[in-house]
ROVEXLO-107125 format. One record per residue (C-alpha): z, x, y; residue number from 1; chain. Coordinates in steps of 0.25 Angstrom, whole numbers. Layout:
N
KEZA    pz    px    py kolvex lumba
KEZA     Z     X     Y    NUM     A
...
This chain:
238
KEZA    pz    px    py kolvex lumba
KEZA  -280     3    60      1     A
KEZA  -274   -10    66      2     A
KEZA  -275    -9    82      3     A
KEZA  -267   -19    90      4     A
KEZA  -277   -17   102      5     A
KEZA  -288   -19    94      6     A
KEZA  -282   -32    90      7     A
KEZA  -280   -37   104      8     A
KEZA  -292   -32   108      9     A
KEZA  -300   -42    97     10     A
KEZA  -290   -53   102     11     A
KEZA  -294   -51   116     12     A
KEZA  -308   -51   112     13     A
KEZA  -307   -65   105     14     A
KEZA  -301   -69   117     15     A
KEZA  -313   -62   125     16     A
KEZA  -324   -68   117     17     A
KEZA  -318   -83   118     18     A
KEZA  -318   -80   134     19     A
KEZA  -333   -76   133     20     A
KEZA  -340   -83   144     21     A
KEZA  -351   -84   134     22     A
KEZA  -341   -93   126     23     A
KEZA  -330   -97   132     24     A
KEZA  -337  -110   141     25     A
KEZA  -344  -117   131     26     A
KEZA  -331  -117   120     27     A
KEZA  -325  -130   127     28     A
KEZA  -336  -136   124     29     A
KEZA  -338  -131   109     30     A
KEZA  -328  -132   104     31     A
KEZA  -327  -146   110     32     A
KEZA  -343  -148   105     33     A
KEZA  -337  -145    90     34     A
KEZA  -325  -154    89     35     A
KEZA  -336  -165    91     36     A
KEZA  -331  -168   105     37     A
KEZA  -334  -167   122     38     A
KEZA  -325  -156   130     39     A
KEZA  -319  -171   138     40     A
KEZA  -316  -175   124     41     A
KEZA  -309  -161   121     42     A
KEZA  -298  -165   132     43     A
KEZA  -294  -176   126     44     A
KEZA  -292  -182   110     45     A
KEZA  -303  -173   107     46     A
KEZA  -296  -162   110     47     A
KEZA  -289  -158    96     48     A
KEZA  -303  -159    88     49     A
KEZA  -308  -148    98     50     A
KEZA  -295  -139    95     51     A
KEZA  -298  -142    79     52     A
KEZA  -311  -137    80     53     A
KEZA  -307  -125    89     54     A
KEZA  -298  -122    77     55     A
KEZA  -310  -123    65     56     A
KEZA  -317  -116    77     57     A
KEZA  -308  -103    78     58     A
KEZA  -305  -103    63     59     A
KEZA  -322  -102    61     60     A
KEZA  -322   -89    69     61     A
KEZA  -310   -82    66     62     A
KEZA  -314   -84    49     63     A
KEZA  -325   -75    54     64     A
KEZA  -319   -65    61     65     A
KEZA  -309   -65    51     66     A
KEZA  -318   -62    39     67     A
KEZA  -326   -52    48     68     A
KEZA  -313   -45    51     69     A
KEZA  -310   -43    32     70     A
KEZA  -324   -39    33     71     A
KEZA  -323   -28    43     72     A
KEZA  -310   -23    37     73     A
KEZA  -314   -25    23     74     A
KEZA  -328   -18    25     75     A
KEZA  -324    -7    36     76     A
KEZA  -310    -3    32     77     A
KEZA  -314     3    19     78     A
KEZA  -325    12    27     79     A
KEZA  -319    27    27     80     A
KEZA  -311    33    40     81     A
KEZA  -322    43    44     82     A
KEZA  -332    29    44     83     A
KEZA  -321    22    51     84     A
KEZA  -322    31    62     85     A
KEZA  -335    31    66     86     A
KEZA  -333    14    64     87     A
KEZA  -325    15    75     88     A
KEZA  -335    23    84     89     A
KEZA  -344    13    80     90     A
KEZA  -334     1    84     91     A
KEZA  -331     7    96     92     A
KEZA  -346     9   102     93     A
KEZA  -349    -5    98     94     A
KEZA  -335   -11   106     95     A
KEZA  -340    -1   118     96     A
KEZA  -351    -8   118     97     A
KEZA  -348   -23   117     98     A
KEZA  -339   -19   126     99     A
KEZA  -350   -16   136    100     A
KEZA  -357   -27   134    101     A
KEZA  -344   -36   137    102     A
KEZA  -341   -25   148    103     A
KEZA  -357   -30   155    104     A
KEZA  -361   -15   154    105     A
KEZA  -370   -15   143    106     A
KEZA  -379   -27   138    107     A
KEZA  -381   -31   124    108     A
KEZA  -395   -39   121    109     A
KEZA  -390   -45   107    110     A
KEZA  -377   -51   115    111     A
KEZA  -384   -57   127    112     A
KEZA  -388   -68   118    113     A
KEZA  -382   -81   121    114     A
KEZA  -377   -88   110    115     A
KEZA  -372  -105   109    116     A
KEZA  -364  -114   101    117     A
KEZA  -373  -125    97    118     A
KEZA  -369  -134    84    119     A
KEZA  -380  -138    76    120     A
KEZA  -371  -146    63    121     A
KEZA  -360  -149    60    122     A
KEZA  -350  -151    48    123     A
KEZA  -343  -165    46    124     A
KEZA  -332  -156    50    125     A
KEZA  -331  -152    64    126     A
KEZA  -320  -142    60    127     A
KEZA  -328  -135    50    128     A
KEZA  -340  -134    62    129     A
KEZA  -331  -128    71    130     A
KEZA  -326  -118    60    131     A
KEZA  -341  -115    57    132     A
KEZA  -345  -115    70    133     A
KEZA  -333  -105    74    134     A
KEZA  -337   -95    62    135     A
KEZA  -350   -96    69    136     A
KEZA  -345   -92    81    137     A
KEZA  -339   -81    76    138     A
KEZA  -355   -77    72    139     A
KEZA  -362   -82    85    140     A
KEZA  -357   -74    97    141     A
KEZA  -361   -75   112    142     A
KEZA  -364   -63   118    143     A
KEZA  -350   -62   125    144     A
KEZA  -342   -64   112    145     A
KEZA  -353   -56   104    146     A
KEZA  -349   -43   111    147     A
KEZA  -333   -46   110    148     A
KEZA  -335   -48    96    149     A
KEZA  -342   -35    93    150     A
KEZA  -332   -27   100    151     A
KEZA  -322   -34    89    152     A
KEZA  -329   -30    79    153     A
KEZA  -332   -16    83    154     A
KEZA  -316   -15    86    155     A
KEZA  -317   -20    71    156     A
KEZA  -327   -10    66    157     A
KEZA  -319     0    71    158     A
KEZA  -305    -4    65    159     A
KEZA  -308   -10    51    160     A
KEZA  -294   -12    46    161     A
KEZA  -294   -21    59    162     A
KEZA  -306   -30    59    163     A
KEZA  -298   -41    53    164     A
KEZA  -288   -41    64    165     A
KEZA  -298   -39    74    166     A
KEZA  -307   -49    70    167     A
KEZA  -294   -58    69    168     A
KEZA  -289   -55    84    169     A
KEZA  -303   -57    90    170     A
KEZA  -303   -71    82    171     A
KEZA  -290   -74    87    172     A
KEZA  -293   -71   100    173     A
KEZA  -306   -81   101    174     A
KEZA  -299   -91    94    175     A
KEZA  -287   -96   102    176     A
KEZA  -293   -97   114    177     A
KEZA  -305  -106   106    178     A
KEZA  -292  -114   101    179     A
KEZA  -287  -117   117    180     A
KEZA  -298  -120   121    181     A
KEZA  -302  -129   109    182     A
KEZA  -288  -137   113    183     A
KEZA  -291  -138   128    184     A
KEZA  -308  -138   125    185     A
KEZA  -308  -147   138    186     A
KEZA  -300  -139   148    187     A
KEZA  -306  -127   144    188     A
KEZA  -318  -129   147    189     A
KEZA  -314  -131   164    190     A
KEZA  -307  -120   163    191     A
KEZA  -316  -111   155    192     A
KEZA  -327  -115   165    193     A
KEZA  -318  -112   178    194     A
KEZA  -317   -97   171    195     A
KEZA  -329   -94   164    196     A
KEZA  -334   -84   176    197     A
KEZA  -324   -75   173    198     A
KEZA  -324   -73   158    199     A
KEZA  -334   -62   158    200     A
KEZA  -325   -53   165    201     A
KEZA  -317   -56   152    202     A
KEZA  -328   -50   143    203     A
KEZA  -330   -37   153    204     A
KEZA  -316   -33   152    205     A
KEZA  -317   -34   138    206     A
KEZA  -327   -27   138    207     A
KEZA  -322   -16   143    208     A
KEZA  -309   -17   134    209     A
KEZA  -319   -16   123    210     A
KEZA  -327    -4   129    211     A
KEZA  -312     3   130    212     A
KEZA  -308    -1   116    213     A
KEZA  -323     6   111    214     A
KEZA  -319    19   116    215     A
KEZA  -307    19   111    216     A
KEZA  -311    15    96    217     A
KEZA  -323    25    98    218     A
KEZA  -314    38   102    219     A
KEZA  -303    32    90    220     A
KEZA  -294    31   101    221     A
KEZA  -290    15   100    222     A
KEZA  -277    20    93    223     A
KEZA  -273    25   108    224     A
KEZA  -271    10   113    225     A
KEZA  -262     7   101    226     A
KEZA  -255    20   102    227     A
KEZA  -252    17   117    228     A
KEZA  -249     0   113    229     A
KEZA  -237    10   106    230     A
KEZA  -234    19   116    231     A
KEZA  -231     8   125    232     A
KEZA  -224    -1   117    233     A
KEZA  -215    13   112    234     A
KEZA  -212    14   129    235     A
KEZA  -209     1   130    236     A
KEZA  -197     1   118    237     A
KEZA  -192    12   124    238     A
């Protein structure tokens, strides 16, 4: 069943995985890095090559999620109701528990790895490397996004006839910041470095919306937020 909330949540999540602070400071530099160009150059005629690649960059990843999302919905909407339900159990003990993990309550071994961009070739085409690179990305997690993505995809799980949108949303929601910060890749990197103690606060309390939203698809009760999203917009008419 399409959920508005779940939607947002996977927006937020993009959102939340770009602000990563095992991410976020090194994408100036990057994105610059693949655009064949310095962050100094990124501030000035450099500037629209870097945006350009942030675009084949985006698109790279969101083919990804986009495909993973028909594969989910294909594969998992055709599985019978009485499957589906215990799908959803299952989605919700595995949100829970990246929710944990993002929360700083619980460690997870396989997560803890740390992961880095390095570029090794490249194609005559720096477009076509930062599309490759960015359906790559969407393969080689960080520990911090890794958890964020798992949630996702156990909301996924759980909704079937929803992973498309999901996966979409949460594609959405990583890829315009990557696109701001593409444009402005020099400024960014100042005022991402001025900020950076105080993104893991951001992955805690997502980690906690997460853990909320796990319960709530474990007890089948995830129809209570949309159900009160009507209640209150009913009030408000009246």
């Amino acid at each position: 069943m399409f959920n508005e909330f779940s939607i947002v949540v996977a927006f937020v999540a993009g959102l939340v995985s770009f602000l990563s602070p095992c991410v976020l400071p090194i994408i100036p530099g990057f994105l610059a890095y693949l655009a064949g160009s310095s962050l100094a150059e990124s501030e000035g005629g450099k500037r629209r090559e870097v945006f350009l690649n942030s675009v084949y960059f985006v698109v790279g990843f969101s083919l990804v999620f986009a495909i993973l999302g028909v594969l989910l919905n294909t594969i998992l909407s055709g599985v019978a109701y009485g499957a589906q339900a215990w799908m959803s159990r299952i989605g919700g003990v595995i949100i829970i528990i990246f929710g944990l993990y993002l929360a700083k309550l619980i460690k997870i071994p396989f997560l803890e790895r740390e992961y880095k961009f390095s570029v090794k070739w490249r194609f005559k085409s720096r477009y076509l490397t930062s599309m490759l690179f960015g359906a790559a990305f969407a393969a080689g997690w960080t520990p911090c996004v890794g958890a964020v993505l798992g949630g996702i995809l156990g909301l996924a799980a759980s909704q079937p006839g929803s992973a498309f949108y999901l996966l979409f949303a949460y594609a959405v929601g990583l890829g315009i910041p990557f696109l701001i910060v593409g444009f402005f890749a020099g400024h960014a990197s100042s005022l991402i470095n001025k900020y950076a103690g105080g993104l893991r606060y951001v992955s805690i309390a997502f980690g906690i919306l997460l853990i909320a939203l796990g319960v709530l698809i474990f007890t089948q009760q995830l129809n209570l937020v949309a159900n009160f999203g009507f209640l209150n917009n009913l009030v408000l008419s009246n």
